[in-house]
C-alpha positions as CSV (number, residue, x, y, z in Angstrom):
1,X,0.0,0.0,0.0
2,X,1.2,3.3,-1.4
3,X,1.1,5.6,1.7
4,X,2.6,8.7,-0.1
5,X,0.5,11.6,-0.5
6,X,0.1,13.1,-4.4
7,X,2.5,16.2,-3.5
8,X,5.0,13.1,-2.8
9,X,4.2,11.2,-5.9
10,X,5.9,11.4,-9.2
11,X,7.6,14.6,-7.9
12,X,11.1,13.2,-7.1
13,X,14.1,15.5,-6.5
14,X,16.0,15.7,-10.2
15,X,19.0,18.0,-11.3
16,X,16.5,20.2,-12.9
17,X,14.9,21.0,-9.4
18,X,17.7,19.9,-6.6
19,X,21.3,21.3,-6.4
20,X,23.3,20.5,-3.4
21,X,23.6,24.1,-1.1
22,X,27.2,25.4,-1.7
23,X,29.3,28.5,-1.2
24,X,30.9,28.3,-4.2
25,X,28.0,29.0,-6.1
26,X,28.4,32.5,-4.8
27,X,31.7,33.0,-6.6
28,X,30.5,31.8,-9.8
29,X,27.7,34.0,-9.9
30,X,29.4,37.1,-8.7
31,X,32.2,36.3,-11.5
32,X,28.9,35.6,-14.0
33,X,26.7,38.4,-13.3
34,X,29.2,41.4,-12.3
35,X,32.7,39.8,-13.5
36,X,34.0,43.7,-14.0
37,X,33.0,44.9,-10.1
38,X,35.8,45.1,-7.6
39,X,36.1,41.9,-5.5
40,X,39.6,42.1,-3.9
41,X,41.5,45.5,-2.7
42,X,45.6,44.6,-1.1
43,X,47.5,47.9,-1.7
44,X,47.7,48.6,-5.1
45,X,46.7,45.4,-6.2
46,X,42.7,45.2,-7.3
47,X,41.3,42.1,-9.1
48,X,37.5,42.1,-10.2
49,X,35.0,39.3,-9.7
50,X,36.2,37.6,-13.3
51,X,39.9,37.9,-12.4
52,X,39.1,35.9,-9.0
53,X,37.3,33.3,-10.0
54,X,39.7,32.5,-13.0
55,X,42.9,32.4,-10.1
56,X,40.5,30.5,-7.7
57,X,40.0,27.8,-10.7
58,X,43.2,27.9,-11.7
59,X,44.1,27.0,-7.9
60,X,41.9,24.1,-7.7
61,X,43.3,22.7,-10.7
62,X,46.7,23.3,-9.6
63,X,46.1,21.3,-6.5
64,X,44.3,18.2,-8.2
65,X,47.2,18.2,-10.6
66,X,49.5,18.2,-7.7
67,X,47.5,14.9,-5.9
68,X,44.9,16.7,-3.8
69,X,42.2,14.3,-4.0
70,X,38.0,14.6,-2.8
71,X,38.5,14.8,1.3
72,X,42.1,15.6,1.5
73,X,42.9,18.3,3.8
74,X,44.8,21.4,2.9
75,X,46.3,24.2,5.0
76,X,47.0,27.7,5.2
77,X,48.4,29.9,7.7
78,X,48.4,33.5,6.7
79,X,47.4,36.5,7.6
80,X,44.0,38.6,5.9
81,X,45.4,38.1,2.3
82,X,43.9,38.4,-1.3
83,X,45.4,34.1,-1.4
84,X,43.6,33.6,1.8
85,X,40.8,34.9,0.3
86,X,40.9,32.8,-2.7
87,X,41.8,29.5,-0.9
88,X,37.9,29.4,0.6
89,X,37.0,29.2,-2.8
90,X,39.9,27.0,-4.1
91,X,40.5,24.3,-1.8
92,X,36.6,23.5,-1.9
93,X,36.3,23.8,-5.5
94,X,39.2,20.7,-6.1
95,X,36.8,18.5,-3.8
96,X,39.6,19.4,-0.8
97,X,38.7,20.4,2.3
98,X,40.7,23.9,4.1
99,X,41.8,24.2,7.0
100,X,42.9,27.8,7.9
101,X,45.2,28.0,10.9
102,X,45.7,30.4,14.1
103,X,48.6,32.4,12.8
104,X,49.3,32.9,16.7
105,X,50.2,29.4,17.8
106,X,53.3,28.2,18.2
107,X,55.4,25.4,16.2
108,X,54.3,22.6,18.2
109,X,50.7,22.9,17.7
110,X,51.0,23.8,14.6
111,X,52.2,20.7,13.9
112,X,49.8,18.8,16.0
113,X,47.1,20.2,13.8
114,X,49.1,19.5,10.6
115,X,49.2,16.0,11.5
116,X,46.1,15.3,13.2
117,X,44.4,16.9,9.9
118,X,46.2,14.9,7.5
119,X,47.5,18.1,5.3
120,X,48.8,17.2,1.9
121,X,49.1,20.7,1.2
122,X,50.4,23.9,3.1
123,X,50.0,27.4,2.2
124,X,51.9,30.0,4.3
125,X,53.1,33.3,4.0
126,X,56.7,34.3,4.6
127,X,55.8,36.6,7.9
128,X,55.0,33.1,9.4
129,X,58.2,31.7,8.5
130,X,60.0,30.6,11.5
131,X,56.7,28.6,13.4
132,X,55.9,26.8,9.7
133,X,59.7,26.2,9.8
134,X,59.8,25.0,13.3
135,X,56.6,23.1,12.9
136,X,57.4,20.9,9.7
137,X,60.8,20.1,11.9
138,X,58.8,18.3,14.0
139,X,56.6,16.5,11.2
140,X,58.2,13.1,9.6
141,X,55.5,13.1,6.8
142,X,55.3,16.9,5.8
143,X,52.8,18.6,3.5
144,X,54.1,20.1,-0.2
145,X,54.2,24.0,1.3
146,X,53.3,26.6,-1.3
147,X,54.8,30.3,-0.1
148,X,52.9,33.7,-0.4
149,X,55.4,36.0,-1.4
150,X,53.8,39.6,-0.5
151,X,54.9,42.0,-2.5
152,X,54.0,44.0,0.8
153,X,55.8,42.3,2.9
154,X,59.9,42.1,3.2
155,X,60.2,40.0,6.6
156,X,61.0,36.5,7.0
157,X,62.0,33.8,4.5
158,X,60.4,31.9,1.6
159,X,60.3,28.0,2.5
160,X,58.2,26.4,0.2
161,X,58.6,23.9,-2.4
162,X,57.5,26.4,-4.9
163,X,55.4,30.1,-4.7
164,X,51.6,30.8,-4.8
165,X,52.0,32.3,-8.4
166,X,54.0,29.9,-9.6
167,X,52.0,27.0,-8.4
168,X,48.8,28.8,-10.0
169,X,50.5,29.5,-13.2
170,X,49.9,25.7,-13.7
171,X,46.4,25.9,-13.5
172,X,43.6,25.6,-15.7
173,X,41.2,29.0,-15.7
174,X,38.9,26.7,-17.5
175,X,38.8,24.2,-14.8
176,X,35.8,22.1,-14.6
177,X,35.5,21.8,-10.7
178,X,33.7,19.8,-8.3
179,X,30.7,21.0,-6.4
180,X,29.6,18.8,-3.5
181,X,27.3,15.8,-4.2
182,X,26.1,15.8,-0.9
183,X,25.9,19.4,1.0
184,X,26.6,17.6,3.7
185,X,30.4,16.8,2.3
186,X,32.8,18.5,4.7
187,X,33.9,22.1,3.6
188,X,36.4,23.7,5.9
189,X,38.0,22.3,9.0
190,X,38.7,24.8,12.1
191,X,40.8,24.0,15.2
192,X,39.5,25.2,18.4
193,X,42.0,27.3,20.2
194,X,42.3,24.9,23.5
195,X,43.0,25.7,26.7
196,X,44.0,22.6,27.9
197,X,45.3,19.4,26.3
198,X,45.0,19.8,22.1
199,X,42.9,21.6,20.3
200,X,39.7,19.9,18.3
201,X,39.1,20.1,15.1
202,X,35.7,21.4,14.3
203,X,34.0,20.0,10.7
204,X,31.8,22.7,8.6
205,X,29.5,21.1,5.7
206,X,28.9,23.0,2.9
207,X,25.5,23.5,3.7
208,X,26.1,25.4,7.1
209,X,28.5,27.5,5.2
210,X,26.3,28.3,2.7
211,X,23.7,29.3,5.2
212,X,25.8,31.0,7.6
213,X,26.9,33.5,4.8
214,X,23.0,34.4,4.1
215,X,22.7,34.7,7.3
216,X,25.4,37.2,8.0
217,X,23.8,39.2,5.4
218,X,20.6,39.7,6.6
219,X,21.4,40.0,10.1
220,X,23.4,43.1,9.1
221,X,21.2,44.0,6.6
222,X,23.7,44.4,4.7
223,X,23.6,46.7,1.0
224,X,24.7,44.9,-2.2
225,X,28.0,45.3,-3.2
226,X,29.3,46.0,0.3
227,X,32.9,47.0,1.2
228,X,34.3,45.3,4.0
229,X,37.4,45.3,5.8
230,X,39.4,42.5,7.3
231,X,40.2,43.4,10.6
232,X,38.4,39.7,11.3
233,X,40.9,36.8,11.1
234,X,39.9,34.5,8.1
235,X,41.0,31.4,10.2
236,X,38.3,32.6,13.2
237,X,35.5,30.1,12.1
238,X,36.6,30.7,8.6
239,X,37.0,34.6,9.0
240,X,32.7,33.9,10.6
241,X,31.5,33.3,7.2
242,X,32.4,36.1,5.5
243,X,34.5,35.1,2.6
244,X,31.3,33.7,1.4
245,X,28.9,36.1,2.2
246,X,31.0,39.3,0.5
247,X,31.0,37.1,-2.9
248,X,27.3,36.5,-2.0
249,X,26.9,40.3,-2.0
250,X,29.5,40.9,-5.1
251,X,31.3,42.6,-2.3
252,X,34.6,43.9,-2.0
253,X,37.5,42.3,0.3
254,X,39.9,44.6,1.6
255,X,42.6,42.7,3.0
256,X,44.1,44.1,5.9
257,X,47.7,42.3,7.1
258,X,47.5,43.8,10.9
259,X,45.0,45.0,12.8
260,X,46.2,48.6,13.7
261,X,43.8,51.8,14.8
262,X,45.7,53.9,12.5
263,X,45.5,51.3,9.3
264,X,41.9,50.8,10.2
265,X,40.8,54.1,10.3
266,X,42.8,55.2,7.2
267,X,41.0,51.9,4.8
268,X,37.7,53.3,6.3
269,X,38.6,56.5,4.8
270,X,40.1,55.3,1.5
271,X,38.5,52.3,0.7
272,X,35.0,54.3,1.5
273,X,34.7,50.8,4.1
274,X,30.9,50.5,5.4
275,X,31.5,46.7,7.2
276,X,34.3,45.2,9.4
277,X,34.4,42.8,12.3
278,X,36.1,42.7,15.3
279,X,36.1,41.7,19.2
280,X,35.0,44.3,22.0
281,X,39.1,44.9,22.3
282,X,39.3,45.5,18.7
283,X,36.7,48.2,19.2
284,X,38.0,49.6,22.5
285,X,41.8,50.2,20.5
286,X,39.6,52.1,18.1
287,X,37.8,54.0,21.0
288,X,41.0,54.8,22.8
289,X,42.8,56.2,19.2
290,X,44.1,59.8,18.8
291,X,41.1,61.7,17.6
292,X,42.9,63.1,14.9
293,X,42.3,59.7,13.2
294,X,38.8,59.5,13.8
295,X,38.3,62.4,11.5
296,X,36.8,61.9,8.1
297,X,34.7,59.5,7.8
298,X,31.6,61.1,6.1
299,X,29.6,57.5,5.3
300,X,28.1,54.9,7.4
301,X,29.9,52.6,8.8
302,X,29.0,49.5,10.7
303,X,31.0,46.9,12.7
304,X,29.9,43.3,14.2
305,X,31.5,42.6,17.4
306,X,31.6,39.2,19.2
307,X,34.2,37.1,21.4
308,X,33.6,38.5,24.5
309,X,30.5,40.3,25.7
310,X,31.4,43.9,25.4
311,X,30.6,46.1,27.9
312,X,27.8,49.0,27.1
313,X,30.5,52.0,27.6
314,X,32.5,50.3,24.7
315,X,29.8,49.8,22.3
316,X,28.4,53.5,23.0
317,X,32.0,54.7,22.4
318,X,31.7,52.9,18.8
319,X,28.0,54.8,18.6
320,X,29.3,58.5,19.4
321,X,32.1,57.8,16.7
322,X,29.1,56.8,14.4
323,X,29.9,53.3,14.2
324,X,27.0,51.3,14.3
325,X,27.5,48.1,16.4
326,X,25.5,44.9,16.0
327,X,26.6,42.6,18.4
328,X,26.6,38.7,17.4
329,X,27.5,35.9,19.6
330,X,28.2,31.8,18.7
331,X,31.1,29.6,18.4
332,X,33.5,28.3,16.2
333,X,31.5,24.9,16.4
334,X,28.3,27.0,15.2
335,X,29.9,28.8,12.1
336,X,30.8,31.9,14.0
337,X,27.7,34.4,14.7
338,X,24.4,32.2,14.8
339,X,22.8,34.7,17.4
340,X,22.3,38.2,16.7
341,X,21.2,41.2,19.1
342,X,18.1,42.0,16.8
343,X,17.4,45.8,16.7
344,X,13.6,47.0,17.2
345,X,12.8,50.6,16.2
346,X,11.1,51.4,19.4
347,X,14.4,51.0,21.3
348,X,16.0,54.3,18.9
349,X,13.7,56.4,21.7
350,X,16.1,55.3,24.4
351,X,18.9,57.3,25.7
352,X,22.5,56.4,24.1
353,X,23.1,54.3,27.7
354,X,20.2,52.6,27.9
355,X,20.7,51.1,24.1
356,X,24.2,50.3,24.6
357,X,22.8,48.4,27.3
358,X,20.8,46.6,25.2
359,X,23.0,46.3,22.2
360,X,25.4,44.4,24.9
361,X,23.2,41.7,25.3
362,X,23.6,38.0,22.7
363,X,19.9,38.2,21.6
364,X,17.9,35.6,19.5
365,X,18.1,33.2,17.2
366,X,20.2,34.6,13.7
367,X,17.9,33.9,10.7
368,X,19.2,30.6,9.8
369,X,19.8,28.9,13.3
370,X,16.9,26.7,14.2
371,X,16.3,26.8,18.1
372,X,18.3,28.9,20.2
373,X,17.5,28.2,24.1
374,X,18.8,28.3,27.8
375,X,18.5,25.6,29.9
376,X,19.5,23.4,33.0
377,X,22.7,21.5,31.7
378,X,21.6,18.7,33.7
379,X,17.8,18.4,32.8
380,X,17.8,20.4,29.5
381,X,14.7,22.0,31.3
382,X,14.5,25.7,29.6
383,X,15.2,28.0,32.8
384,X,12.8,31.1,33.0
385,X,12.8,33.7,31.0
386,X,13.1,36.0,34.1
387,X,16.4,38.0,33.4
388,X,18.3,36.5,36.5
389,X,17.9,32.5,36.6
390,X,21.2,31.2,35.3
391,X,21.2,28.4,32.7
392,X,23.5,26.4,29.8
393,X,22.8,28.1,26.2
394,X,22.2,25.0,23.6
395,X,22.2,25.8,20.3
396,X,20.5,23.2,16.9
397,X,20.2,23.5,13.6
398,X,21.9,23.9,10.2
399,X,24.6,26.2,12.3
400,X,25.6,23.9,14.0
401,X,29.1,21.5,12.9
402,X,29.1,18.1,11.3
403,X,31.0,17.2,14.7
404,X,34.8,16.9,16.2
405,X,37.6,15.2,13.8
406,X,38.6,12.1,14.9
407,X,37.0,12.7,18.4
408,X,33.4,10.4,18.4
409,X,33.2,10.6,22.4
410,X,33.7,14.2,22.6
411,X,31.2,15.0,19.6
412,X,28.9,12.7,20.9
413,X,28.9,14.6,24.1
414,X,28.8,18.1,22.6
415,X,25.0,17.1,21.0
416,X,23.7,14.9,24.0
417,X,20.1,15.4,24.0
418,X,19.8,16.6,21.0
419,X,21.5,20.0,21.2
420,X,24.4,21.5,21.1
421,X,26.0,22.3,24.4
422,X,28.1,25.5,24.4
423,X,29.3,25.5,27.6
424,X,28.0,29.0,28.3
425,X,25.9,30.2,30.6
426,X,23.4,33.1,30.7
427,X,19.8,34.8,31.3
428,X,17.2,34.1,29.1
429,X,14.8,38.1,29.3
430,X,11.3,38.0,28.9
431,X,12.0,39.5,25.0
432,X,13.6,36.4,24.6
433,X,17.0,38.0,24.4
434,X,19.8,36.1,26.1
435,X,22.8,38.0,27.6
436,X,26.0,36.0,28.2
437,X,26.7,35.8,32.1
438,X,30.1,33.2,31.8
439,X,31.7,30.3,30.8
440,X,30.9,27.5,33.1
441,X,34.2,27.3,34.0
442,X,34.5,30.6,34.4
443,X,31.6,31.3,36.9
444,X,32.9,32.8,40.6
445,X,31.8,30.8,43.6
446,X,32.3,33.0,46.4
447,X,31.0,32.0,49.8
448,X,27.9,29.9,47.8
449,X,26.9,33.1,46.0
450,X,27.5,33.0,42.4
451,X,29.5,36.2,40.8
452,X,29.5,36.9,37.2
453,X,33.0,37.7,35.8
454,X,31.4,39.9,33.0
455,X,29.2,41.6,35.1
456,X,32.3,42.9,37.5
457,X,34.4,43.5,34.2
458,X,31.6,45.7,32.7
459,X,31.8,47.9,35.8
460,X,35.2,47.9,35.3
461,X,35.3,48.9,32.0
462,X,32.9,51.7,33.1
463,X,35.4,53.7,34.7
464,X,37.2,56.7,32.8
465,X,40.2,55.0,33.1
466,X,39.7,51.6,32.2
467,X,41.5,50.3,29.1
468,X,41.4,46.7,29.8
469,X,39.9,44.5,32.7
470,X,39.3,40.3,33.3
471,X,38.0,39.3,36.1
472,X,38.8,35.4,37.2
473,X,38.8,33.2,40.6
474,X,41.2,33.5,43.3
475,X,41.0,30.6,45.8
476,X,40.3,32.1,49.6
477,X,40.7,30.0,52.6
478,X,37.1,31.9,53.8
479,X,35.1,32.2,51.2
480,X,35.8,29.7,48.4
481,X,36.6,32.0,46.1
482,X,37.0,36.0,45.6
483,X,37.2,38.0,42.2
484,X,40.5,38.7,41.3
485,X,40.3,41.4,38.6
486,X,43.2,42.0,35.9
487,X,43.6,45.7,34.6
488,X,45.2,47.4,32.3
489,X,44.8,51.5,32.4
490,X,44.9,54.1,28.9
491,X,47.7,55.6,28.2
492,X,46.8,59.2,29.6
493,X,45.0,58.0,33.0
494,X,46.2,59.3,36.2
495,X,47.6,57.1,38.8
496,X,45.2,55.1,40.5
497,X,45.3,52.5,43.3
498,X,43.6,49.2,44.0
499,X,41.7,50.3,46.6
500,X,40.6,53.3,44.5
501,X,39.5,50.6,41.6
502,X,37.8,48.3,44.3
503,X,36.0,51.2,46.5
504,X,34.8,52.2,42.6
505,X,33.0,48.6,42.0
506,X,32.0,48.7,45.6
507,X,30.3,52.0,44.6
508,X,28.5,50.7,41.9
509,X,27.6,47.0,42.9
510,X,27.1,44.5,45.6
511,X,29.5,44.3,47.9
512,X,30.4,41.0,47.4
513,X,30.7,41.2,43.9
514,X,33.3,43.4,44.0
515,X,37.4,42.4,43.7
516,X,39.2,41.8,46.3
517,X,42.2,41.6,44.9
518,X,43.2,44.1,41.7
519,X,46.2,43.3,39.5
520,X,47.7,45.7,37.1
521,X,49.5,45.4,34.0
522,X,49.1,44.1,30.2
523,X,46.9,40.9,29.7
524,X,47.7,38.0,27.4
525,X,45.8,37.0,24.8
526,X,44.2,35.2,21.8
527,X,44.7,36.2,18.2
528,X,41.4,37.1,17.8
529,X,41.3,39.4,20.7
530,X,40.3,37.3,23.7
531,X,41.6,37.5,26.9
532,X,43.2,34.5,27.9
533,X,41.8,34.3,31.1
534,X,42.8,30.5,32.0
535,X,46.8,32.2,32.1
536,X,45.5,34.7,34.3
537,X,43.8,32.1,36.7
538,X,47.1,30.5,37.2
539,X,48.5,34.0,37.6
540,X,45.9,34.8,40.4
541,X,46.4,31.3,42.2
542,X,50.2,30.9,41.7
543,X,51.9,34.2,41.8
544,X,55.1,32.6,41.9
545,X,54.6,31.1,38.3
546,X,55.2,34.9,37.0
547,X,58.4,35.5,35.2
């Protein structure tokens, strides 16, 4: 007995009506329907949509000449370059998938990741010179390395088996390359930046990425054709997306090699840049920068900010420069951004503080993630959506990885229950907006009373002269634990004590909330901006570690 309704009779998925989702279809159409627009600005050099996709094809056919087969892995470590650019197009096109490294790590793990990826092919630029070097020391099988040679850049050596426009010269501009049979086929492969013990590898499908760069889009709203800068690392979950969403838009990439106030403000200027991305230290450098530079800008600009939740003085710095901030939040196991603090037009009546305040908050669902929620981590029971009950934030949907390479029991645990655990917690507001309270294993238990570490720093960064605060746990005979906060202060700020900085927070929070211990001086931290606050635990508890 034939249980399938008419609408599924006889009306079978065919090439005529199915295609597998894929970002590369982006680049093709860009190159098809505006091959003579601007796609890619790197100094002097500018290369149109046509002139991309002919290197990007050329590329992939280079590398299949070469041996790269369907699932081999290849690598690049680079900085925000016109190749990098090309190699999210590339490496996918030849049936490959990338794998785009932390250009922060050190030789060791770079080699960890090398190996546990399988690389047959490295791309690296000569700044990185001495870790690549270092790390293929350490490899017995190493990877055929293919050197950037930057006309922009004089430092460090060339140690590749052959150059990027060498290798492409081989290629074929009339390449006929793969796209996915599956959308589920693996796309790009991105290495958590552990904190302990090695880092995972995170698996994107070709289908989140896809999604993820429509997604961008309309979360930003974003114009066609926009210009956007690369202050964002493209390795950060694949640069969040947005090599695929500018050709999407028939964008333009501006590459950006370091992330500088001075070279920031300057591409803004002459580039005529209306998008970037960046973490809330990212924006705070801007903030902090001689107003001389600020001057100028005469268009709209906007800027995404993630990583940490920023505090509301930073984002209404961003605001009174005329920035506009959206503030995104997600991992690199969800494709970057997959929840967005949604703007409503009745909050433009509210004073500058009040939506800064709200701007600081995670908010919903972006358009393409599928259920967004915050829960007991123990029950998966969804906590109240009172503003103040504490809970885990799960995440499901098309946003969400393929899983952990070569790490079943870990992947298996990340999606227990049918979500996504992200190991964050937060309040869930009767909007529905969530707002980021701490890592789990960040989370101060002092005397049985939970303190949040981001609600101390954002009364930290409140004060005038503030650059930089973290706030982690101290161990206490008493209570537990106490807040030890780390700060940095700007450049022109008068000298200040720790009592003055505690008596402050005392001032303008419970008393029990506020440090007991303050600590002052630079902070370490990641490449994309994030203070490493697992070195400054260790700090805090073992003084004696310090150099």
């Amino acid at each position: 007995m034939n249980n399938r309704s008419a609408f599924e009779t006889n009306l079978d998925k065919n090439a005529a009506n199915f295609a597998a989702l894929t970002p590369i279809k982006f680049l093709e159409r860009a190159a098809q329907v505006y091959p003579n627009r601007p796609a890619v600005v790197h100094g002097e050099i500018r290369r149109n949509w046509s002139e991309t996709f002919s290197r990007c094809k050329k590329l992939a056919s280079a590398l299949n000449a070469h041996g790269v087969e369907k699932g081999d892995a290849v690598s690049i470590m680079a900085p925000n370059l016109p190749e990098h650019f090309e190699a999210h197009f590339a490496v996918p096109m030849c049936g490959a998938v990338l794998n785009s490294i932390n250009t922060r790590l050190d030789s060791e793990v770079v080699a960890f990741i090398l190996k546990h990826a399988g690389s047959k092919v490295l791309i690296t630029d000569k700044e990185l010179s001495t870790v690549v070097k270092g790390a293929l020391e350490l490899m017995d099988e190493k990877p055929y390395v293919i050197d950037i040679d930057d006309p922009y850049w004089t430092d460090g050596e060339l140690i590749g088996d052959t150059d990027y426009e060498a290798f492409i010269a081989n290629g074929d501009e009339d390449y006929a390359y793969a796209l996915p049979a599956d959308e589920w086929e693996a796309i790009t492969l991105n290495y958590t930046s552990g904190t302990t013990g090695d880092p995972k590898g995170v698996v994107y499908h070709h289908r989140g990425a896809y999604l993820n760069a429509n997604s961008n889009a309309l979360s930003w709203a974003m114009d066609h054709h926009p210009v956007y800068l690369w202050t964002l690392p493209m390795f950060h979950c694949n640069g969040w997306c947005f090599p695929w969403t500018i050709a999407a838009m028939a964008g333009v990439s501006v590459c950006l090699r370091h992330v500088r106030a001075e070279d920031i403000f300057n591409m803004i200027k002459k580039e005529k840049v209306g998008y970037f991305c960046g973490a809330p230290i990212v924006l705070n450098m801007l903030n902090s920068a001689d107003d001389a530079l600020k001057d100028g800008i005469n268009h709209q600009v906007k800027v995404m900010t993630a990583g940490a939740a920023p505090p509301a003085s930073v984002i209404e710095g961003m605001e009174n420069l005329g920035i506009k901030v959206t503030h995104v939040y997600g991992l690199t196991e969800t494709y970057g951004p997959s929840v967005v603090c949604a703007w409503h037009d009745e909050w433009n009546d509210k004073t500058a503080e009040e939506q800064a305040r709200l701007k600081s908050r995670q908010g919903v669902r972006a358009p393409m993630l599928d259920d967004l929620m915050v829960a007991d981590p123990v029950t998966m029971e969804p906590v109240p959506q009172d503003g103040k009950t504490m809970g885990e934030v799960f995440m499901r949907g098309n946003l969400v990885m393929k899983g952990y390479l070569k790490n079943p029991t870990t992947t298996a645990d990340a999606f227990e229950g049918g979500w996504f655990h992200s190991g964050d917690l937060a309040v869930w507001h009767e909007d529905g907006y969530i707002e980021i309270k701490d890592r789990s294993k960040d989370i101060i238990i002092s005397g049985g009373e939970n303190i949040s570490s981001i609600e101390v720093e954002d009364v930290l960064f409140s004060h005038p002269m503030v650059q930089e605060a973290a706030v982690v746990a101290k161990r206490d005979e008493k209570w537990g634990e106490t807040p030890c906060a780390f700060v940095s202060l700007k450049d022109n700020a008068d000298a200040i004590s720790a009592e003055e900085i505690i008596a402050y927070c005392r001032d303008n929070m419970a008393h029990f909330k506020a440090p007991k211990t303050v600590v002052f001086g630079d902070m370490p931290k990641t490449s994309t901006g994030k203070i490493q606050k697992f070195l400054l635990r260790d700090r805090a508890n073992n003084p004696e570690s310090e150099e």
